[in-house]
VMD Tcl script that draws the C-alpha trace (Angstrom):
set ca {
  {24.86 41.96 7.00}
  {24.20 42.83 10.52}
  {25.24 45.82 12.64}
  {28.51 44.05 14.28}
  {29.30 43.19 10.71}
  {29.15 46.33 9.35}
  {30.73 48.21 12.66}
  {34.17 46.65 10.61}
  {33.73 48.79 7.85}
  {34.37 52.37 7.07}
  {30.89 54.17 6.70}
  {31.61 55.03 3.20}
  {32.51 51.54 2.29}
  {29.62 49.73 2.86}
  {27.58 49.64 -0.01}
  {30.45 48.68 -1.87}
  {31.31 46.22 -0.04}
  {28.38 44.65 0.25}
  {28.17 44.82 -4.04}
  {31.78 43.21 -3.77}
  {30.75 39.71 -1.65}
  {27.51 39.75 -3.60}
  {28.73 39.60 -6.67}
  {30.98 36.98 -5.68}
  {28.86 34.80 -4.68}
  {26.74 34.75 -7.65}
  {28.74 32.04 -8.75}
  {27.38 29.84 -6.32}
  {23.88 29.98 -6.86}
  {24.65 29.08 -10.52}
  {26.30 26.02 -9.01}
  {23.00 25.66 -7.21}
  {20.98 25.99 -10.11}
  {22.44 24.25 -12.39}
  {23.29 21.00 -9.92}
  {19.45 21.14 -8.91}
  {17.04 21.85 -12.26}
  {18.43 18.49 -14.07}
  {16.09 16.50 -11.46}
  {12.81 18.19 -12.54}
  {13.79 18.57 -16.04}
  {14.86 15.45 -16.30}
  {11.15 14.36 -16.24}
  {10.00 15.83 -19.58}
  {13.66 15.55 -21.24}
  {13.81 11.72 -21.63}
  {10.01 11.90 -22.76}
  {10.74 14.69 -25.45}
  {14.15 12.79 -26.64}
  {13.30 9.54 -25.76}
  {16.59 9.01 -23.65}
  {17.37 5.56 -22.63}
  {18.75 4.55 -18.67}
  {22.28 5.19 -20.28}
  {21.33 8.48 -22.01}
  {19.95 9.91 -19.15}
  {22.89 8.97 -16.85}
  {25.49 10.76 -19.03}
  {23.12 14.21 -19.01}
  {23.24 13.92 -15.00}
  {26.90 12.98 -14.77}
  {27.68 14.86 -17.71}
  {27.87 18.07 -15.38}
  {29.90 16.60 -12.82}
  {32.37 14.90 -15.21}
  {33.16 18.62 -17.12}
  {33.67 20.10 -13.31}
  {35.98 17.52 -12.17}
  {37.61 19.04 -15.35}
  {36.92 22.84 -14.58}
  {38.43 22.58 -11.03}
  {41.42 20.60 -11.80}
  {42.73 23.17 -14.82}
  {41.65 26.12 -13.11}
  {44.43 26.62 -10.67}
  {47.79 27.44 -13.04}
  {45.38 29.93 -15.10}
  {44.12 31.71 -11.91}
  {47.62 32.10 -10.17}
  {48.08 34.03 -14.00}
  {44.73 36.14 -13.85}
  {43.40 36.16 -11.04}
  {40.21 34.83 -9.40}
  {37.81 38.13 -10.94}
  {38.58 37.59 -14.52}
  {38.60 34.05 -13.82}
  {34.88 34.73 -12.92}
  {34.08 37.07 -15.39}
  {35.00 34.13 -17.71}
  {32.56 31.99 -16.19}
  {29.67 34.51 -16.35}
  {30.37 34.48 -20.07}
  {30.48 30.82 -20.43}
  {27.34 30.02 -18.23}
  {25.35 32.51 -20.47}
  {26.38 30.36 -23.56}
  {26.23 26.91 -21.79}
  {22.79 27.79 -20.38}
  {21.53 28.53 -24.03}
  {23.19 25.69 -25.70}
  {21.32 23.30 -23.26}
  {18.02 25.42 -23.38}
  {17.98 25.14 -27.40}
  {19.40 21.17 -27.54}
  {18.04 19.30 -30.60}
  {19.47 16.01 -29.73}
  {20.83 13.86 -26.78}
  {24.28 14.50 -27.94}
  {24.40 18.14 -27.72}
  {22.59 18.59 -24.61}
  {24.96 16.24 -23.28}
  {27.94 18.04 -24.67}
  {26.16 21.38 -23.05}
  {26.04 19.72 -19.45}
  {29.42 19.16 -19.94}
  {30.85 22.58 -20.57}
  {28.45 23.57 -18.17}
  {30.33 21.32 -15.89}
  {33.53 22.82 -16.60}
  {32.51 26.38 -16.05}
  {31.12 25.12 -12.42}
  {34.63 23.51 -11.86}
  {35.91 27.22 -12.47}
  {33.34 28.81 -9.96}
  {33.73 26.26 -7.20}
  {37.53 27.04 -6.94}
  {37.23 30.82 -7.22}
  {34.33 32.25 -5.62}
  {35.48 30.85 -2.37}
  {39.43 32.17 -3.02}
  {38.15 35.30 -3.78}
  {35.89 35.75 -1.27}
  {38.42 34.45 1.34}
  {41.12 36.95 0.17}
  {39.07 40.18 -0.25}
  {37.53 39.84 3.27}
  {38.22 40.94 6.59}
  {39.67 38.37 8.90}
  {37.35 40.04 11.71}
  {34.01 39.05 9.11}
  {35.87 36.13 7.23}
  {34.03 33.64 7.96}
  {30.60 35.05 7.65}
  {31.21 36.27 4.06}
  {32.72 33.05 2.91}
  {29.62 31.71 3.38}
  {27.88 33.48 1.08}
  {29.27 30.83 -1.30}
  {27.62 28.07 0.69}
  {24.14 30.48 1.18}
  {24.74 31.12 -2.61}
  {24.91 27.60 -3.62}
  {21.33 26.21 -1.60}
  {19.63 29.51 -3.09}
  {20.22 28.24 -6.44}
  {19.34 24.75 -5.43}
  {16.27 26.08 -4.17}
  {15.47 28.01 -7.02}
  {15.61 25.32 -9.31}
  {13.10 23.31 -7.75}
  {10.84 26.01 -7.29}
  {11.09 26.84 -10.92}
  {10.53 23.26 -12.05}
  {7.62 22.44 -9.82}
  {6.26 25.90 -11.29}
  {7.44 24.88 -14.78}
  {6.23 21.32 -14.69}
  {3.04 21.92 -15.88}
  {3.56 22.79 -19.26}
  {6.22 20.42 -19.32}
  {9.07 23.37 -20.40}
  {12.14 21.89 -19.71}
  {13.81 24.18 -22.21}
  {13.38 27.07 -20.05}
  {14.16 25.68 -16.64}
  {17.49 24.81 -18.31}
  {17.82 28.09 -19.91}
  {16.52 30.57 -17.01}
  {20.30 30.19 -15.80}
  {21.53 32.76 -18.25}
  {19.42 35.46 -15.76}
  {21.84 35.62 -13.19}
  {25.28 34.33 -15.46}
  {24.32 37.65 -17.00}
  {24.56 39.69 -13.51}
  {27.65 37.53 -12.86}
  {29.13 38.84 -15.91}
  {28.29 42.18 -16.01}
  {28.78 42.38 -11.91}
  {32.48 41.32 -12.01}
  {33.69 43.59 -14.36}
  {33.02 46.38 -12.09}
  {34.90 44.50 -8.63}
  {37.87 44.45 -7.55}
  {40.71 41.96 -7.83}
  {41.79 40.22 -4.83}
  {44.41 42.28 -3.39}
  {46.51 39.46 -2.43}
  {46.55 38.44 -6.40}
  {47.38 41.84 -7.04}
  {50.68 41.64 -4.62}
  {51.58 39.02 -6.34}
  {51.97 40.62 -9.61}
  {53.50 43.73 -8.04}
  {50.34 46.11 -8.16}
  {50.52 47.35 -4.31}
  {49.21 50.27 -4.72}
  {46.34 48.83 -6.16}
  {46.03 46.48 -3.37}
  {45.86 48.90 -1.04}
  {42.85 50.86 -2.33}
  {40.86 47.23 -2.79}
  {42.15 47.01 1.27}
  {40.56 50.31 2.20}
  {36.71 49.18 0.29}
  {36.48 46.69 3.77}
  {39.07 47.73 5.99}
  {39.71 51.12 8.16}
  {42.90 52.79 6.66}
  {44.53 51.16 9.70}
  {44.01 47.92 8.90}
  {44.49 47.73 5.29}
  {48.03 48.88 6.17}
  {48.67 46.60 8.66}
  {47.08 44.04 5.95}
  {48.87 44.73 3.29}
  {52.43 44.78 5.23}
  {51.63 41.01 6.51}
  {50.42 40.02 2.52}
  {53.66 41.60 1.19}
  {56.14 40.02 4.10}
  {54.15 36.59 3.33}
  {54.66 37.27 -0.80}
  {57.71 38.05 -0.27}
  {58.51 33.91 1.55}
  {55.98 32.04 -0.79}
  {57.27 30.81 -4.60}
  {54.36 29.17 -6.09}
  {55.45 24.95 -6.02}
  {53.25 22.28 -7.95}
  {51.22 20.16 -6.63}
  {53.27 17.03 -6.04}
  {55.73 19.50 -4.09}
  {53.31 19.98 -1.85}
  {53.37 16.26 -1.15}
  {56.69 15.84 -0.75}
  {57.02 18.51 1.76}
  {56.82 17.67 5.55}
  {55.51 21.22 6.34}
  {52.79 21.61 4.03}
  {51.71 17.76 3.73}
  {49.44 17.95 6.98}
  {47.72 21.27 5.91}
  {47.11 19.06 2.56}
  {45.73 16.33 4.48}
  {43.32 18.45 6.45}
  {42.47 20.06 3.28}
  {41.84 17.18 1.06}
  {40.09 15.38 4.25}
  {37.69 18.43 4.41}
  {37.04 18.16 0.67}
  {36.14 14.61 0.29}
  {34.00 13.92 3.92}
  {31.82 16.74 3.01}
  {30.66 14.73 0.25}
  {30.75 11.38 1.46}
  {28.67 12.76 4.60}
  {25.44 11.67 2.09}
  {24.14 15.72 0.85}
  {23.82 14.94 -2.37}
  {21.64 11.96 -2.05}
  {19.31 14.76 -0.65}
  {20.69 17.12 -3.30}
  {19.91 14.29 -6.23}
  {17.10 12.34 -4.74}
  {14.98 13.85 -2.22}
  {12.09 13.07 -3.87}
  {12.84 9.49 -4.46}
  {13.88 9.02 -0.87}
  {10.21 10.66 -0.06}
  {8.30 8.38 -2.69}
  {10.13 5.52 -0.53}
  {8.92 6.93 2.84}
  {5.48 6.88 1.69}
  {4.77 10.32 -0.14}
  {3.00 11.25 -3.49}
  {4.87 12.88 -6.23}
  {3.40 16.48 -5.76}
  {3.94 15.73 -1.58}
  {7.40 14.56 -2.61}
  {8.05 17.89 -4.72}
  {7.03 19.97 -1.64}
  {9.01 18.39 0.73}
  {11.68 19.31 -1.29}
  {11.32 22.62 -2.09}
  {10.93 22.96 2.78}
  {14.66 21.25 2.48}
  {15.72 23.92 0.24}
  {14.27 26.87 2.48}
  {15.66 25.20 5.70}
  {18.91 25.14 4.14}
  {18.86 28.59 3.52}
  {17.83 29.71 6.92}
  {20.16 27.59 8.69}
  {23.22 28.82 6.51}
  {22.42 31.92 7.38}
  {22.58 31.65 10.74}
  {25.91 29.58 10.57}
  {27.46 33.00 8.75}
  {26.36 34.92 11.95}
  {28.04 32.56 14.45}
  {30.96 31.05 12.90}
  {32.77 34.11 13.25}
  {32.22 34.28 16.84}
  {31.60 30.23 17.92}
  {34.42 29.40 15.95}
  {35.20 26.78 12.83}
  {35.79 23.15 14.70}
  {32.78 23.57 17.27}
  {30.59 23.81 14.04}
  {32.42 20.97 12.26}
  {32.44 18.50 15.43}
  {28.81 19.13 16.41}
  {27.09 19.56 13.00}
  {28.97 15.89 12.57}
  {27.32 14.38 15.29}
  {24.21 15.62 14.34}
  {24.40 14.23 10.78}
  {25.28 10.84 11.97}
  {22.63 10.73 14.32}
  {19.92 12.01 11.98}
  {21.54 9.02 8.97}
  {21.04 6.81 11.89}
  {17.82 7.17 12.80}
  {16.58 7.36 8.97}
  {18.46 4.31 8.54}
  {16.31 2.50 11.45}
  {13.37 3.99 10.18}
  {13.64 1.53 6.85}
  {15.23 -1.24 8.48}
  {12.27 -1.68 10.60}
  {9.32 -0.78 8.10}
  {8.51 3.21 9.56}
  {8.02 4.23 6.57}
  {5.04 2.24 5.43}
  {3.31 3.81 8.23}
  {2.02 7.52 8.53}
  {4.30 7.77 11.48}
  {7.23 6.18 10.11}
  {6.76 8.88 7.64}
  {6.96 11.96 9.67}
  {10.18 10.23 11.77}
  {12.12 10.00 8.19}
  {10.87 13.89 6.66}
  {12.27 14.93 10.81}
  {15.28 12.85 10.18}
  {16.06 14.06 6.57}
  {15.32 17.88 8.03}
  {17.98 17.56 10.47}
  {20.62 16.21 8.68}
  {19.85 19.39 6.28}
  {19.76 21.87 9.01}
  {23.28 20.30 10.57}
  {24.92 19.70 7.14}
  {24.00 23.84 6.48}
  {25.62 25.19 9.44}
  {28.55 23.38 10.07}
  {29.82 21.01 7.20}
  {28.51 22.77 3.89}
  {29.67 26.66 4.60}
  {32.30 26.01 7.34}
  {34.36 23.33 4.53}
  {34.35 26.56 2.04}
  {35.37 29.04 4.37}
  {38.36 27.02 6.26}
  {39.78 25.21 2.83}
  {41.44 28.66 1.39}
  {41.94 30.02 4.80}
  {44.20 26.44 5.91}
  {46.29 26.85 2.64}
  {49.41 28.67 2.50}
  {49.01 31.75 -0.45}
  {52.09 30.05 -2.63}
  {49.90 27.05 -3.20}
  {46.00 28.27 -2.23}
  {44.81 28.24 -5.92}
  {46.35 24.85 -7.47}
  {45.35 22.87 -4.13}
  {41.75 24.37 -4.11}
  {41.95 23.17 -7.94}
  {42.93 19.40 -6.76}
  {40.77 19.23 -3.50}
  {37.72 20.51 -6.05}
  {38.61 17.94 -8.05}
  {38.75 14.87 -5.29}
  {35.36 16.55 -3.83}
  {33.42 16.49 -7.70}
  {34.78 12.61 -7.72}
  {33.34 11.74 -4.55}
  {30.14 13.46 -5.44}
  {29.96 11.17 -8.67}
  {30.89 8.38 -6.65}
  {28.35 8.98 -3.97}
  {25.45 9.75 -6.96}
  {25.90 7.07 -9.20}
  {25.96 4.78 -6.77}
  {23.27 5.59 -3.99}
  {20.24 4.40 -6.54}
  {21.83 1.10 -6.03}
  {22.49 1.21 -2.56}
  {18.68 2.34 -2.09}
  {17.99 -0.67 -4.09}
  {19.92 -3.49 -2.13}
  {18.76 -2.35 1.10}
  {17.99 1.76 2.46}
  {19.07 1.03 5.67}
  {22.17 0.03 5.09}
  {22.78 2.93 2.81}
  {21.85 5.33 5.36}
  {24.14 3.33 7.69}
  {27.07 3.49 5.81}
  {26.62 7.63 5.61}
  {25.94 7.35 9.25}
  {29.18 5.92 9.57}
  {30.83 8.37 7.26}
  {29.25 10.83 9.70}
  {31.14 9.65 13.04}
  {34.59 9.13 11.05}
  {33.97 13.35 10.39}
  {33.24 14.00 13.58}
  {37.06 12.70 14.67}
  {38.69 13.55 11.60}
  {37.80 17.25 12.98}
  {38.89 16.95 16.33}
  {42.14 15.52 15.83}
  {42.65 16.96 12.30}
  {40.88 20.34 12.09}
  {42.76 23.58 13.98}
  {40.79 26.63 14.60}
  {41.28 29.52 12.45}
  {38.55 32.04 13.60}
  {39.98 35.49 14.16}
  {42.75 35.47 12.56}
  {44.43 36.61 8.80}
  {45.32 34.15 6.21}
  {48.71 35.51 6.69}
  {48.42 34.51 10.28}
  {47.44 31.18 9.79}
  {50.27 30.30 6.99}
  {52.62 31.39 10.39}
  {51.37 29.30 12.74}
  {51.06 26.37 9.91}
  {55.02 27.04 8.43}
}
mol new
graphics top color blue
foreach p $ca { graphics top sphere $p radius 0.5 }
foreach p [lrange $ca 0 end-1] q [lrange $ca 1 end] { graphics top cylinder $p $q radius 0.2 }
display resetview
């Protein structure tokens, strides 16, 4: 954290503060690590098991099926727990999952441990950015709720690092199984946080709430915090889901939500994510070139996340959103043109479509990956913030299956017009957060469920 960020907190506070968000996030870069190491181990798996086309489909979309399944059941147990035992449970469950799929003796189980694996990533998506969003200070919000997003492209990172370091010896087993590491400091980490103090309103422990206030607030303004959480707890009965779509209040804070959600996958990321090293072999690049060029998208999205955690506190959510858009379709644009007009046979072809694929990176990582996790719980009123982050996790793990199972095939019939179509995707973000998105900068959650209600 920087010195503004820390001028918010009281002196004595700080370290544990920063332990609190850290922790927190950890949850992420198992998301990270876990969505990224099946593409290098995926090499030596289907040579050690023999997996066929089919076999190796279902261990890739194995994951994503079990956290389509995670983040829909995770919101009813959460509003009962709370989002730090919730990830305590998923520290435990990672540790387990990441053995099982380390020490595999068939297709089958490894399958079945990508799936749990999946589950327990459903869990983490929904509640590391609720709690992060709840425990932090509206001034800093926005900056700490990226973490998750900063969280999630360290893992990624790591896991290609690790496999290209790994890939000599061919030891899949321990990419897969080198996520226990940090499940373990997940596990261990969260026992010793704090719940969310808005969780622990809820259930009547204000007291409570207000010592968890004071960790990253003056004394001040965990009072003035905790009055507007109770007044708000006091207004909000939790509803289910299809209340929430019934309701003419809440359905356009849905809408914006869900719309949030599903663009930020159908924007084209996880192409990158999934197949940045097939999208480099088509540009013209070696395996080992390929590999590298991967691991440079990992760093850059790292550096540029960081920097959108220092500004979008100050810039503001929708700037980020609308320009980072534009960017992105610009960058799918000219990547599309690129193969439509045979660049990438040629050396310079080459370097247009690595520039092309490094700015789409660098835009997605400062507006569209971290700003979607940071305004998602903040847009959501508290009576219905868990179950709808459940659903909206759930409609944004579908359109990441949708968007991976089918981009091989799109690449096949044609890369420009698969680039074209995310291009598109691109622009329709771009208005959907102009006429859609409301900023939400500077102010508490409580605040925004006012002006929304």
């Amino acid at each position: 954290m920087d010195t503004e960020t820390l001028a918010y907190f009281p002196t004595r506070s700080r370290s544990r503060a920063r332990i609190t968000y850290l922790f927190g996030a950890l949850g992420g870069i198992l998301f990270g690590y876990d969505s990224g190491v099946i593409a290098g181990a995926l090499l030596f798996i289907r040579k050690d098991m023999v997996l066929n086309a089919q076999l190796q489909g279902m261990v890739v979309g194995g994951l994503l099926l079990g956290a389509m399944i995670g983040a829909f059941g995770t919101g009813q147990i959460a509003d009962r727990f709370g989002s730090r035992k919730m990830l305590i449970g998923a520290g435990v469950m990672f540790i387990v999952t990441s053995v099982l799929s380390a020490l595999a003796p068939d297709p089958l189980t490894l399958i079945a441990a990508r799936v749990l694996i999946g589950i327990t990533i459903g869990v983490s998506t929904v509640q590391v950015p609720l709690y992060l969003s709840e425990i932090a200070p509206k001034h800093i919000r926005g900056g700490l709720a990226s973490m998750n997003q900063l969280a999630v492209a360290t893992g990624i990172l790591l896991s290609y690092v690790l496999c290209y370091l790994l890939a000599g010896h061919g030891q899949w087993r321990w990419m897969l199984g080198l996520a226990a590491v940090p499940s373990v400091f997940l596990t261990i980490g969260m026992i010793f946080q704090p719940d969310s103090p808005r969780w622990l309103v809820r259930q009547g422990r204000v007291d409570e709430a207000r010592r968890v206030l004071e960790i990253t607030n003056t004394p001040e303004d965990a009072a003035e915090s905790l009055r507007e959480i109770r007044e708000a707890n006091q207004t909000s009965n939790s509803v289910r889901v299809i209340d929430v779509l019934r309701s003419r209040a809440l359905r356009p804070i849905v809408i914006s939500v869900f719309g949030l959600a599903v663009l930020q996958q159908a924007l084209g990321i996880n192409t990158i994510v999934y197949y940045a090293p097939t999208i480099l072999r088509a540009a013209g690049f070696g395996e080992s070139a390929a590999l590298l060029n991967s691991v440079g998208l990992g760093v850059l999205s790292i550096i540029m996340t960081i920097f959108a955690a220092r500004v979008v506190d100050r810039v503001g959510r929708r700037p980020l959103l609308i320009g980072g858009a534009l960017v992105m379709a610009a960058s799918m644009a000219t990547l599309g043109c690129v193969f439509h007009f045979g660049g990438p046979a040629t050396a310079h072809g080459s370097v247009i479509a690595v520039a092309a694929l490094a700015v789409f990176k660098a835009a997605f990582s400062f507006s569209w990956g971290p700003v979607v996790w940071v305004m998602m719980p903040e847009l959501l009123p508290m009576r219905i913030r868990a179950r709808t982050m459940s659903a909206a996790a759930l409609a944004m793990f579908l359109m990441n299956f949708i968007v991976a199972s089918t981009f091989p095939a799109l690449l096949e019939m044609g890369a420009a017009s698969a680039f074209g179509a995310f291009s598109a995707c691109c622009l329709i973000a771009f208005l959907f957060a102009i006429y859609r998105i409301r900023e939400t900068a500077g102010l508490s959650l409580e605040e925004i469920e006012k002006d929304a209600v």
